[in-house]
C-alpha positions as CSV (number, residue, x, y, z in Angstrom):
1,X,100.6,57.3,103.7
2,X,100.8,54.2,105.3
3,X,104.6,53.6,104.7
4,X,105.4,57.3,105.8
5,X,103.0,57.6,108.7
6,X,101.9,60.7,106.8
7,X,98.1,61.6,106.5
8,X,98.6,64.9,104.1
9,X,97.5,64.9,100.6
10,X,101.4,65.2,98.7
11,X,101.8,68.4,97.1
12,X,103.3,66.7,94.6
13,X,104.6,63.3,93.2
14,X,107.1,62.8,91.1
15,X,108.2,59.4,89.2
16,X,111.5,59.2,87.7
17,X,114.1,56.7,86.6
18,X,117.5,56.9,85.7
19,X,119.7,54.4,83.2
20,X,122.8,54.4,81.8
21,X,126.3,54.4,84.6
22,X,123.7,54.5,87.4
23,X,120.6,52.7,87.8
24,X,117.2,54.1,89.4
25,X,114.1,53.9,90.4
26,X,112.6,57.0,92.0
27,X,109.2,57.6,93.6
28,X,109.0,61.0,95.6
29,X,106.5,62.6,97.1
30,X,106.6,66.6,98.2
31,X,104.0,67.1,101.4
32,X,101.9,69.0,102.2
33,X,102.4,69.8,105.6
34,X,105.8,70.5,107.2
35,X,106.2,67.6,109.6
36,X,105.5,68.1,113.8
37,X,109.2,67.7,114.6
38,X,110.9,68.8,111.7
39,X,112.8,72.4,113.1
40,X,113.6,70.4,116.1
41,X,117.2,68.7,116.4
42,X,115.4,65.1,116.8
43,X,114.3,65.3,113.2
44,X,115.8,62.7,110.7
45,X,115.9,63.5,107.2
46,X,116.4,60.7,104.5
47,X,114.5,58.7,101.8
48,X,114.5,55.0,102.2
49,X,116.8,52.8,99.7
50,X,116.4,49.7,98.0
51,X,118.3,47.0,95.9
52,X,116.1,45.6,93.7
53,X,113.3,45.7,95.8
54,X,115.2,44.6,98.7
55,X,115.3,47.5,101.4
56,X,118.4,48.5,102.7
57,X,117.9,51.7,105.3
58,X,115.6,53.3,106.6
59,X,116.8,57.1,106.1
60,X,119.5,57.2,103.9
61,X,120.4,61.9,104.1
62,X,122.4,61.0,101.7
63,X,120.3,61.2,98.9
64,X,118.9,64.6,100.2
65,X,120.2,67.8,101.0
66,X,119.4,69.4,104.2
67,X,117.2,72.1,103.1
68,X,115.1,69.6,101.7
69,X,114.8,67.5,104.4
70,X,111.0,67.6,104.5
71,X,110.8,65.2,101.1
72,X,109.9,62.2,101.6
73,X,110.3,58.6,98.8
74,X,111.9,55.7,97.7
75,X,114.9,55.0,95.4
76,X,115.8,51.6,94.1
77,X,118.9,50.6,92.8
78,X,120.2,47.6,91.5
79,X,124.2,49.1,91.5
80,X,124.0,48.6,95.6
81,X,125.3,45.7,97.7
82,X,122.3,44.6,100.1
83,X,125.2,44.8,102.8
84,X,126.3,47.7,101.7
85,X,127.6,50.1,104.8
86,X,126.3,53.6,106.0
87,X,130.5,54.3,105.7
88,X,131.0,52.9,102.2
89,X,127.5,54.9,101.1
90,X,129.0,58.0,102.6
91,X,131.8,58.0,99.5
92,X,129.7,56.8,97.1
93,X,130.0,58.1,93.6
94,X,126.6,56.3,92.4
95,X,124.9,57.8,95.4
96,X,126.1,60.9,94.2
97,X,124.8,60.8,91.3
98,X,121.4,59.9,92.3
99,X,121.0,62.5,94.9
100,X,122.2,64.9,92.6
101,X,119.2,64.1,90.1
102,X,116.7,63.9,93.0
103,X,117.5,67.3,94.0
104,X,117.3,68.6,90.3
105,X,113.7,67.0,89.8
106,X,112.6,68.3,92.8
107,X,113.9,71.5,92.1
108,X,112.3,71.6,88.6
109,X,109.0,70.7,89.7
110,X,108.8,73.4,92.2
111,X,109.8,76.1,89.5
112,X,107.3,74.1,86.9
113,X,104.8,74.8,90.2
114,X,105.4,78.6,90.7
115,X,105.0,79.2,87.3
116,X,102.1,77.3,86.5
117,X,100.2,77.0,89.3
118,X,100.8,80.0,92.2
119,X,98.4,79.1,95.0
120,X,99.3,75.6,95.2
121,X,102.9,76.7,95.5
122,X,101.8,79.3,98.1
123,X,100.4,76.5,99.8
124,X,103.6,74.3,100.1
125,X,105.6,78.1,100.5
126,X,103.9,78.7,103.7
127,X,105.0,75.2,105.1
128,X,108.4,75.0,104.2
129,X,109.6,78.3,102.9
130,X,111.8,78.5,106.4
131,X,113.4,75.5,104.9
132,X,114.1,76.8,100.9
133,X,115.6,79.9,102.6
134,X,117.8,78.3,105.4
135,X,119.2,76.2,101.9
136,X,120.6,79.8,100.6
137,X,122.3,80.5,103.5
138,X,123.3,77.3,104.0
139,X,127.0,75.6,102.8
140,X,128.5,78.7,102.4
141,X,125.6,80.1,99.4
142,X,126.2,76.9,97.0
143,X,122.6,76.4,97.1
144,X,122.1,79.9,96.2
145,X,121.8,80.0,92.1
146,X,119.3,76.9,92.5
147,X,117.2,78.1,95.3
148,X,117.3,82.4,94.6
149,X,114.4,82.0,91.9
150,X,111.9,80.1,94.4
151,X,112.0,82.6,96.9
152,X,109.2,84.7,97.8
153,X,108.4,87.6,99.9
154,X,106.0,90.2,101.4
155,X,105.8,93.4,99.7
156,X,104.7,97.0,99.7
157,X,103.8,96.4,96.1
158,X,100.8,94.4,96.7
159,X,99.4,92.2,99.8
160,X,100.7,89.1,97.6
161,X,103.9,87.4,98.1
162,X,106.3,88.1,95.4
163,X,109.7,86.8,93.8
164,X,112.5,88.2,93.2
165,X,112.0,88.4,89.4
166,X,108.9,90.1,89.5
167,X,110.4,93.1,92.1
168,X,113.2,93.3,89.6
169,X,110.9,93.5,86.4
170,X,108.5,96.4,88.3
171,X,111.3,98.0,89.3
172,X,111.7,102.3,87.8
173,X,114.7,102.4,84.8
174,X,116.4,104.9,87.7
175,X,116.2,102.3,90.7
176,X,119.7,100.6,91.0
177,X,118.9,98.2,94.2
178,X,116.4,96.3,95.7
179,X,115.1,97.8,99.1
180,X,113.9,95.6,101.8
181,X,113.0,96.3,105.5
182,X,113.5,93.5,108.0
183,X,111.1,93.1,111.2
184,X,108.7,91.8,113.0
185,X,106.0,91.9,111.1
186,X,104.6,93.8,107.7
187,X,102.5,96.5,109.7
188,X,105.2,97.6,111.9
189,X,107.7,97.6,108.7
190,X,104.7,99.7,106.7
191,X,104.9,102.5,109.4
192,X,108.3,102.6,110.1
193,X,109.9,105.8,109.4
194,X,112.8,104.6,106.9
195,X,109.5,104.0,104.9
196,X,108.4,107.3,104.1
197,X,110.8,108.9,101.6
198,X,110.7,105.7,99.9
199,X,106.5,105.7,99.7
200,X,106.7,109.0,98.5
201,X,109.0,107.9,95.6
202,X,107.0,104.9,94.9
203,X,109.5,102.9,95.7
204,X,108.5,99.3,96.5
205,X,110.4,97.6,99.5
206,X,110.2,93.6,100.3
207,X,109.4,93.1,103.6
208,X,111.6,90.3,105.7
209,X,109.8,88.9,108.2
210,X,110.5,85.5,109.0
211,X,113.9,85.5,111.0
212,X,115.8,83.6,108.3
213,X,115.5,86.5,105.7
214,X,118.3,88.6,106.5
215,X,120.6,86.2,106.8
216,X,119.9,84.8,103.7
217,X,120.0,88.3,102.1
218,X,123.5,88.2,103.4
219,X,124.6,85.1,101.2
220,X,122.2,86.0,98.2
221,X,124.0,89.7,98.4
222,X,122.3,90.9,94.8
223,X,119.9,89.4,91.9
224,X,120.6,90.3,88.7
225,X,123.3,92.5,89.1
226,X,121.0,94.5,91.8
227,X,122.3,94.8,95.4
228,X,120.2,93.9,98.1
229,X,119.9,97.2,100.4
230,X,118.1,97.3,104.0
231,X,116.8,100.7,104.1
232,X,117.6,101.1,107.5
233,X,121.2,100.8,106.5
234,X,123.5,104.1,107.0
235,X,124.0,104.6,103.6
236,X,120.5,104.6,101.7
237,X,120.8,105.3,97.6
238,X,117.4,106.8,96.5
239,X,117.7,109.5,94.9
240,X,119.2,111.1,91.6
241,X,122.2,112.5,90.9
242,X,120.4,116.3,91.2
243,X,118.4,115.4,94.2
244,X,121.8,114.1,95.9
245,X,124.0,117.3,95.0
246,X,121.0,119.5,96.6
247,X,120.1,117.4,99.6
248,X,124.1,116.7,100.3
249,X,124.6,120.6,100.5
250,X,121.7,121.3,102.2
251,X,122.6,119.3,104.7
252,X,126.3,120.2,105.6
253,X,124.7,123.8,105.5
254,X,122.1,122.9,108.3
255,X,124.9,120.3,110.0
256,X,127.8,123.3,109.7
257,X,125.0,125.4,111.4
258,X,123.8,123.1,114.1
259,X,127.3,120.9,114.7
260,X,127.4,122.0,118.0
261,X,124.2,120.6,119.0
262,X,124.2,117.5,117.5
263,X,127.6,117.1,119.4
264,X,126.0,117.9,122.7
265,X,123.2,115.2,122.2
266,X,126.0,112.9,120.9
267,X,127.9,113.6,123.9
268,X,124.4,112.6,126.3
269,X,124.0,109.2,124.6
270,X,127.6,108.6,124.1
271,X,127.2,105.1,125.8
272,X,124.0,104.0,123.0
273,X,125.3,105.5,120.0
274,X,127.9,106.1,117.5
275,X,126.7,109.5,115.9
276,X,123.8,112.0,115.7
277,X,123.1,113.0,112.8
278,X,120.5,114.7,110.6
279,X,118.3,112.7,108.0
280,X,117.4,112.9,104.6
281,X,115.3,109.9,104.4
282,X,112.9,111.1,107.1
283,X,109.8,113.0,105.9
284,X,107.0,113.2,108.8
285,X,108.8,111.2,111.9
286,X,111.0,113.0,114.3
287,X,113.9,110.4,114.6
288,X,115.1,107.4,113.8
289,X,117.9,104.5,114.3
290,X,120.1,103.3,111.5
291,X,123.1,100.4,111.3
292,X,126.6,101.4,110.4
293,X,129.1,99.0,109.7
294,X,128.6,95.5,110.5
295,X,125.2,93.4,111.6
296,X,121.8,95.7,111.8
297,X,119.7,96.6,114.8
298,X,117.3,93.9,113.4
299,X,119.4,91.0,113.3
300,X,121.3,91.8,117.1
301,X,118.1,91.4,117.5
302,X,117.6,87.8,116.3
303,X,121.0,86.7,117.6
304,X,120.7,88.1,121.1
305,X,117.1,85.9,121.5
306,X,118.7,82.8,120.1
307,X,122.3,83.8,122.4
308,X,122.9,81.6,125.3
309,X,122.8,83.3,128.5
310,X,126.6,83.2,128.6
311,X,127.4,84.1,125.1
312,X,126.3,87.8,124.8
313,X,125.5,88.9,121.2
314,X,127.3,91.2,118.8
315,X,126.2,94.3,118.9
316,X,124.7,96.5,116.0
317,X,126.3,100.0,115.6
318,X,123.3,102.9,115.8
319,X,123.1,106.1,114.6
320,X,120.3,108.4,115.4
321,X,119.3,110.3,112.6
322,X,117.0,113.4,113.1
323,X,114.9,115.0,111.0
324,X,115.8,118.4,110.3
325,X,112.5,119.6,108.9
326,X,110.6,118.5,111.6
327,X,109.4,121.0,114.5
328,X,111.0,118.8,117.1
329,X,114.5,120.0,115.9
330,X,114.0,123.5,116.0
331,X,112.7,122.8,119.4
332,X,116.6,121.9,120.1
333,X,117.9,124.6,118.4
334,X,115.6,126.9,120.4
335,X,116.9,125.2,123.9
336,X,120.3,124.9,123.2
337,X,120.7,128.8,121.6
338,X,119.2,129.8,125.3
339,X,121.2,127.8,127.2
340,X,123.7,124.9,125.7
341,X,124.2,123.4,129.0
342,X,120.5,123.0,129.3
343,X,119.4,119.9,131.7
344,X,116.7,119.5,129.0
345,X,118.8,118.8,126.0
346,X,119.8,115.1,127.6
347,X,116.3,114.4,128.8
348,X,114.9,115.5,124.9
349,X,118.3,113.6,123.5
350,X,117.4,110.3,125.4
351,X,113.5,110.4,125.2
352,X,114.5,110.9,121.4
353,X,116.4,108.1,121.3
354,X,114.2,105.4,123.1
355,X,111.4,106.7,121.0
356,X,113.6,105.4,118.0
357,X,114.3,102.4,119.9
358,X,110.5,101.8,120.4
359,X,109.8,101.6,117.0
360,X,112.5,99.3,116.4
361,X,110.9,97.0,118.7
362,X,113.0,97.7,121.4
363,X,112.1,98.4,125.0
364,X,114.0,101.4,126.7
365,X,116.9,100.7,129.0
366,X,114.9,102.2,131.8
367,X,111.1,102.5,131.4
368,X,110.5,104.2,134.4
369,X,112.8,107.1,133.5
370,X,111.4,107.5,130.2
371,X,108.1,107.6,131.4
372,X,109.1,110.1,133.8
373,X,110.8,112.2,130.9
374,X,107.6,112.3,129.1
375,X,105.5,113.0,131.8
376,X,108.0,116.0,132.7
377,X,108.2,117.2,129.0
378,X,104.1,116.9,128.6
379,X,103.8,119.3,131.8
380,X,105.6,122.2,129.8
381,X,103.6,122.2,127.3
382,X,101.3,125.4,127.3
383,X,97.3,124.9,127.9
């Protein structure tokens, strides 16, 4: 504590020494709390180095990755010059060698931790989990075999956090991927409608709420031979064979029959979307806004609030999907067979389609005019 300014009890503390080609003397200690500066660009990682007993730096991020930054320790070794240059230490093979163990120790004491003791390592997950899944996306996914099995998320499964292994091992014989939905926070991911067909097939979804787990999901790709699928994706894979033939033809029956209306509300938010389409993974909500090719509507999300003012940020392709059961649709079918060049078919196509923005999180393009839609739409409502 005194040595490290640190007043947390260490998570852990491991000892270890290494003989043989390289010489070491390892004393590391995993905290417990994530240190006041360390997401900032002023933070320094490194453990100090010594030469038999002599101290050399201070902060040597050699002998630690980035992603474990937060470690903190000692390491002496008597194969170092006390002169020894931050240049020359840079190409060391001996440092190498060191940091390489380091990294596995740590590694193996936070699996040994997971396994063995879960609330401890929820404890030192909640601290520095940012920092395990910024690793996996990180140098191109090298950290990602290391690192995949000490991730945990939220869950519809259970108000625990889970891993990876344990979605995969609950997971139905007929369930090919692993679902997750990414957002804000669990309650608003719980309601959304991309939710509800998967609910009623009991299957579970991770949540991904921390603004990290996306991207990550993008390097870690699949776990165990199952692909990691964002069920707000345009393609979504849930249901059998049968259920696919009869849904599929159900719904280029009611799309052959209605193709002219969804081209008409199409054609009204030509400027927001890509295509209108009708849903089959909607069961109670009206509408709702899927990702085509490309980023999702999550993650332009994330990038355009860390985008500089100057540097605009890609921008997710949307689809509105409509649900074809719901009473709202035949409300436009009833419209557009009276009149298809009805006023009210944009104002219902737009107020549709900031209602699906809303429950993405998003905030109309013109708040006024929506409200004004509403308020117009209310007043025809019979008594």
């Amino acid at each position: 504590r005194h040595t490290f300014h640190a007043y947390d009890e260490p998570v852990d503390v491991i000892h270890s020494k290494g003989e043989g080609n390289v010489e070491y003397t390892a004393l590391i200690f995993i905290p417990s709390q994530v240190p006041f500066n360390f997401y900032s660009s002023h933070f320094e990682r490194g453990i100090k180095l010594y030469s038999k007993q002599v101290f050399i730096m201070d902060k040597c991020k050699e002998l630690i990755p980035e992603y474990l930054g937060f470690i903190r320790g000692i390491v002496d070794s008597p194969d170092f010059s006390l002169n020894i240059s931050r240049e020359i230490l840079q190409h060391s093979s001996q440092l190498k060698v060191i940091a390489k163990n380091i990294e596995k120790k740590i590694l193996g004491a936070l699996k040994y931790m997971l396994e063995n003791d879960r609330p401890k390592y929820i404890k030192f997950w909640n601290e520095f989990g940012k920092a395990i899944k910024a690793g996996i996306y990180a140098d191109y996914g090298m950290n990602r075999e290391k690192l995949q099995d000490l991730l945990l998320f939220e869950s519809s499964y259970s108000e625990e956090l889970t891993t990876l292994d344990e979605y995969v091992k609950r997971m139905p014989e007929n369930q090919k991927e692993i679902y997750y939905a990414a957002g804000r926070d669990r309650n608003a991911l719980k309601h959304t409608p991309q939710m509800e067909m998967l609910a009623e097939k009991g299957y579970e979804v991770l949540y991904f709420v921390d603004k990290i787990d996306e991207f990550a999901s993008t390097i870690l790709v699949n776990y165990k031979e199952k692909p990691l699928k964002n069920i707000s994706g345009s393609e979504l894979n849930i249901f059998t064979e049968e259920e696919k033939k009869e849904k599929e033809e159900k719904r280029k029956e009611r799309e052959s029959q209605s193709k002219s209306l969804l081209e008409t509300l199409k054609k009204h938010l030509q400027e927001d979307v890509q295509e209108v389409r009708l849903s089959s993974r909607l069961r109670n909500s009206a509408v709702c806004l899927v990702s085509g090719e490309g980023i999702s509507i999550n993650m332009e999300q994330v990038l355009s609030e860390a985008s500089m003012s100057n540097m605009p940020a890609p921008k997710a392709t949307r689809i509105l999907e409509i649900n074809p059961d719901h009473r709202i649709f035949a409300k436009l079918n009833e419209i557009y067979s009276a009149d298809p060049d009805s006023g009210k078919l944009k104002d219902f196509a737009e107020v549709l389609y900031n209602q699906a923005l809303m429950i993405e999180g998003i905030a109309p393009k013109d708040p006024v005019k929506f409200a004004s839609q509403i308020s117009e739409i209310m007043s025809e409502v019979p008594v």
